[in-house]
LUMVOBA-998233 format. One record per residue (C-alpha): residue number from 1; x, y, z. Coordinates in steps of 0.5 Angstrom, whole numbers, plus 500, padded with zeros to 3 digits. Layout:
<paros>
NUM;X;Y;Z
...
</paros>
This chain:
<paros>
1;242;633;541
2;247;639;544
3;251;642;540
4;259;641;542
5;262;647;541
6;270;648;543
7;274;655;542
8;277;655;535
9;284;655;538
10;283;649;541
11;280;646;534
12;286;647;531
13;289;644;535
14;285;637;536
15;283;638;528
16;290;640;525
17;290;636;518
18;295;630;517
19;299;631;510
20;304;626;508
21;311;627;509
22;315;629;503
23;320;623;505
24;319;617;509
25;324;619;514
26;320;626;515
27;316;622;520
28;317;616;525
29;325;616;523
30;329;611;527
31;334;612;531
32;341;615;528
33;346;610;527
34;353;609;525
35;352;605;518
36;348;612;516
37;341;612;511
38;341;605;507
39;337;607;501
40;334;601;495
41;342;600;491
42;346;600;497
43;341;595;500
44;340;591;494
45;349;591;494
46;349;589;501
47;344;583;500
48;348;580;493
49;354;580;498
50;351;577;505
51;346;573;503
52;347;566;505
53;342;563;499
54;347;567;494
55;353;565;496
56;351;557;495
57;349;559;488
58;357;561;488
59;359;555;491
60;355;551;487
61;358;554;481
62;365;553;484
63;363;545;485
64;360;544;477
65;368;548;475
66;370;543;479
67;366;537;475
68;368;540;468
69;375;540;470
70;375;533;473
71;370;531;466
72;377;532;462
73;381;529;465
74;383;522;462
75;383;515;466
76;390;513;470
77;394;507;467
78;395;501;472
79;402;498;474
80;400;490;475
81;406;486;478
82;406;479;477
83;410;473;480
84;411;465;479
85;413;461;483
86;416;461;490
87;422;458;489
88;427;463;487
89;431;459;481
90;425;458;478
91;420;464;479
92;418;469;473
93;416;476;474
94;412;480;469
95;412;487;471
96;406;490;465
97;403;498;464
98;394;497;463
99;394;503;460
100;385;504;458
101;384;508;452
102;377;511;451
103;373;510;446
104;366;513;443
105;367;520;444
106;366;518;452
107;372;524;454
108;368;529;449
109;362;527;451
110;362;528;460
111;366;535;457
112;359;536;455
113;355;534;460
114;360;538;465
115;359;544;462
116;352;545;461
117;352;543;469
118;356;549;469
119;351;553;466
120;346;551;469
121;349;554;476
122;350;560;473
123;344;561;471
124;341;559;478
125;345;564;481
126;342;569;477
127;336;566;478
128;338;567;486
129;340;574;484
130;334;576;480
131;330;574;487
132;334;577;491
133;333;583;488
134;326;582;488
135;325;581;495
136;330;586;498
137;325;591;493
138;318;589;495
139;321;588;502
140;324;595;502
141;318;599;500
142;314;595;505
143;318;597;511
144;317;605;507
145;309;604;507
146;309;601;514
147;313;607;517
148;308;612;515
149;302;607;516
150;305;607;524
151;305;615;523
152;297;615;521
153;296;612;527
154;300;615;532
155;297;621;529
156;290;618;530
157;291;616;537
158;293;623;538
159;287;626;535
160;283;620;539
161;285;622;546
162;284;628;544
163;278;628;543
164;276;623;549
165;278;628;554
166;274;635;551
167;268;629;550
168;269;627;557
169;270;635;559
170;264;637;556
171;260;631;558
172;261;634;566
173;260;640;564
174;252;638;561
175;253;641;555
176;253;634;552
177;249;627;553
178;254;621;555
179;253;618;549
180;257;622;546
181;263;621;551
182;261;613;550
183;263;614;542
184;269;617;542
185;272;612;547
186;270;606;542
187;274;610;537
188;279;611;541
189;280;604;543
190;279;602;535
191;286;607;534
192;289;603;540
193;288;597;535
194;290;600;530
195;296;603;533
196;299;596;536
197;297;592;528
198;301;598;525
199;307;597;531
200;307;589;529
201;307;590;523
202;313;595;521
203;317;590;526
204;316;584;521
205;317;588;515
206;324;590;519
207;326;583;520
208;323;581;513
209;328;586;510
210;333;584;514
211;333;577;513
212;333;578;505
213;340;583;507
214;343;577;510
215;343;581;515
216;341;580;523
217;340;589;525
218;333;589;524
219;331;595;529
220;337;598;526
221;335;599;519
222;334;606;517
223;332;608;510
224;332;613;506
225;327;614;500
226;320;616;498
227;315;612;500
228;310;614;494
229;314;611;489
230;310;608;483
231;313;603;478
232;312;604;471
233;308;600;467
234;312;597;462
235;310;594;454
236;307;588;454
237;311;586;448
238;317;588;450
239;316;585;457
240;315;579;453
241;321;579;449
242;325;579;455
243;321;573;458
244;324;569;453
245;332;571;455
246;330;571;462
247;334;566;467
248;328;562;468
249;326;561;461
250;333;558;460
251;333;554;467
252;328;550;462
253;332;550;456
254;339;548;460
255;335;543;462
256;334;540;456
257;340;541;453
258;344;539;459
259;340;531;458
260;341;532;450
261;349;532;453
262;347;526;458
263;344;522;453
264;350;523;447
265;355;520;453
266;351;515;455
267;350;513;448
268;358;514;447
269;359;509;453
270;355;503;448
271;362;503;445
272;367;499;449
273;373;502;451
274;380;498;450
275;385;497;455
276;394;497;452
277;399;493;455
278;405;493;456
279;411;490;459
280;417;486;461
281;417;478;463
282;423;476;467
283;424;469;467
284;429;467;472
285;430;459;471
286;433;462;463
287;435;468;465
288;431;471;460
289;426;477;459
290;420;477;454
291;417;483;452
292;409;483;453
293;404;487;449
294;396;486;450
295;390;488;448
296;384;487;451
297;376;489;450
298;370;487;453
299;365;483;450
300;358;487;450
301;354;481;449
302;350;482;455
303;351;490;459
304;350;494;453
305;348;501;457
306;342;500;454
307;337;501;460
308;342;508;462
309;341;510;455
310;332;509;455
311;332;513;462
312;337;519;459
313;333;519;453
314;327;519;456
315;329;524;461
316;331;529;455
317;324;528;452
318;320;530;459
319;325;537;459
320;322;538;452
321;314;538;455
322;318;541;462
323;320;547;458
324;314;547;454
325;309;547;460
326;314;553;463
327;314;557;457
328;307;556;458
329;307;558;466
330;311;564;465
331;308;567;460
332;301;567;464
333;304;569;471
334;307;575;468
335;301;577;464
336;298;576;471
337;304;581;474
338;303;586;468
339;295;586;470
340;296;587;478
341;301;593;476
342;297;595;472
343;290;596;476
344;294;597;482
345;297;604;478
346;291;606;476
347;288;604;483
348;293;608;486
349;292;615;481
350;285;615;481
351;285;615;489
352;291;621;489
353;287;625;484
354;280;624;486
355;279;621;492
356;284;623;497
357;283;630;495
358;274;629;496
359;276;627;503
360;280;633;505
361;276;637;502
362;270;633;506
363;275;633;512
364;276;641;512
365;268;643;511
366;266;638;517
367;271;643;522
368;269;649;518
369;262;647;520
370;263;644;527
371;266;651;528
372;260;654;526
373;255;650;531
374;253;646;524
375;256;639;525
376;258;636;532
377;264;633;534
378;264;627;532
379;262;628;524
380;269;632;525
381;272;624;528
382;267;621;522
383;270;626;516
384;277;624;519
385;276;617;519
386;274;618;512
387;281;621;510
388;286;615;514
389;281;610;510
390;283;614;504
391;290;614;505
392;290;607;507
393;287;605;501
394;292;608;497
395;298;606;501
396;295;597;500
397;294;600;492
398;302;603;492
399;305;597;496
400;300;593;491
401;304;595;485
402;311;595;488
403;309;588;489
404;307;586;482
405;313;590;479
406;318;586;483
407;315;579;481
408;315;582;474
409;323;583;475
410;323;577;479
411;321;573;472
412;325;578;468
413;331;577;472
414;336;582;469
415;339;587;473
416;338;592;468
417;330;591;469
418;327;596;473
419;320;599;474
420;321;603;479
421;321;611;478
422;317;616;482
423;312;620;481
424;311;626;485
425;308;626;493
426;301;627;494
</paros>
């Protein structure tokens, strides 16, 4: 087979190689905006006050205020007018206050119902918040890694066009079979495939991102941060301790408490409530009025509440097993979360340490060679595909451990919580 053999001026310039850039707005950078560079804290703000989901959990926060303050409130008296007889001389008129006095503890008993509903929905808002985060995080470092992903490829189609054209050169001057021609158009076509998935893509981690802002200016969004960005790892003890205070761990336990509180008022509702009368009777016939006091009270012979009182009993039961099957849950997702973060880290170092610098360096000695006439064209483009898949492994292994530290944040749910810290840039 012929050799390819083209000026070293133009191998420098079809072969030059592809470092990352030190910041992900160093290439591919969108177009300049009024709103200026969005970074990770001023999109996580934004989203906390945008998101629609976050603010339900308000209003839902608002409604379980309002349901405790109506919980306190004691029943109304009740104005009964009675008259007798039609006839004027001899009518009577009674005119009584019914006023129902609340026994068993029913009052105190709803207060308590209200606000463990109240602390509930607090905590599905920081619930909300914790996912709200995760998601902006994990959406923002996807938008990060696909820019440079479309960058690779933009710079690979490049360099395939490149290459094609000097092939088909070549190939009209004789100086190489057709094949070689051939070889290059297909990678060329591979690029153009890989350019469109990079293009589509990089559109839907724009939108993703701009839907977890409560925002609708996807093709707007311009991001300033590093892109090699490498959660921490934390310790497994103390990421324990902190899943037992976590807002999902306490969904559960609220859960419970609030159908101990539910329970305690449907026992309270067991005791009969008495109703106070008081007033004045009118007789027109004597001229007299009569003064009236009544108690009254329902007679539990046969509504004892006990069939509301066995359903919240058995409700308060199934929160116990519920808390206990999600203290079971979360303990194995986060232990999960743990070890994806943790071979996603060390994925992503050995590639930065090892493998990408083998491939560079393989990629330098095959331009070296094809300028001495010891290797052709296409074992320079093989080499260069080596590297990109060598970069492209380590950009899924960085968005791996981005993912899991954000799931791991999730379950943590506190915004003091963060993995994430950068390490230097390849």
């Amino acid at each position: 087979m012929q050799k390819l053999f083209l000026p070293l001026a133009v191998v420098a310039v079809l072969l030059c190689p592809m470092p990352f850039p030190a910041s992900a707005q160093a290439q591919n950078s969108l177009p300049s905006t009024s709103a200026g560079l969005m970074t990770l804290p001023a999109a996580l703000a934004q989203a906390l006050a945008n998101n629609p989901d976050i603010a339900a959990a308000r209003r839902e926060v608002q409604a379980s205020e309002g349901a405790l303050r109506q919980a306190g409130v004691m029943p109304n008296p009740e104005l009964s007018v009675l008259m007798e007889d039609a006839r004027q001389d001899s009518r009577s008129t009674t005119i009584q206050i019914n006023q129902p006095l609340e026994l068993g503890g029913k009052r105190g008993a709803r207060i308590s119902v209200g606000e463990r509903s109240r602390s509930a929905a607090l905590n599905e808002l920081a619930i909300k918040s914790a996912e709200i985060r995760a998601a902006v995080t994990t959406q923002f470092f996807a938008v990060l890694i696909a820019q440079e992903r479309q960058r690779l490829a933009t710079v690979s189609l490049e360099l395939a066009q490149r290459a094609s054209h000097a092939a088909g050169r070549q190939v009209s001057l004789g100086k190489i079979p057709p094949l070689e021609a051939t070889r290059a158009g297909t990678a060329e076509s591979g690029v153009r495939v890989e350019l469109a998935q990079a293009n589509s893509d990089l559109l839907i981690a724009r939108q993703s991102l701009a839907t977890a802002m409560g925002s609708k200016l996807a093709a707007e969004l311009q991001l300033q941060a590093e892109f090699h960005t490498l959660p921490a790892l934390p310790d497994l003890q103390k990421l324990t301790q902190a899943l037992a205070r976590s807002p999902l761990m306490q969904r559960a336990q609220l859960e419970v408490d609030k159908r101990l509180a539910i329970s305690a008022l449907e026992k309270s509702r067991q005791v009969p409530d008495l109703t106070l009368s008081i007033g004045n009777k009118r007789e027109q016939q004597t001229g007299r009025n009569q003064a009236i006091v009544g108690i009254s009270i329902p007679l539990n012979l046969f509504d004892r509440n006990q069939g509301n009182l066995q359903e919240a009993l058995s409700r308060a039961d199934k929160a116990r097993d519920e808390l206990t099957a999600t203290e079971n849950r979360l303990h194995g997702e986060v232990l999960q979360a743990h070890q994806r973060l943790s071979l996603a880290r060390d994925e992503a170092e050995m590639l930065k340490k090892d493998m990408l610098p083998g491939a560079q360096q393989a990629y330098e000695l095959a331009i070296k060679g094809f300028e001495y006439g010891k290797f052709n064209f296409m074992d320079v483009l093989d080499a260069q595909r080596s590297l990109l898949q060598a970069r492209a492994k380590y950009l899924r292994s960085l968005s791996e451990a981005q993912r899991a530290a954000a799931d791991i944040e999730a379950y943590i749910g506190d915004s003091e919580f963060s993995l994430f810290t950068a390490i230097s840039t390849f």
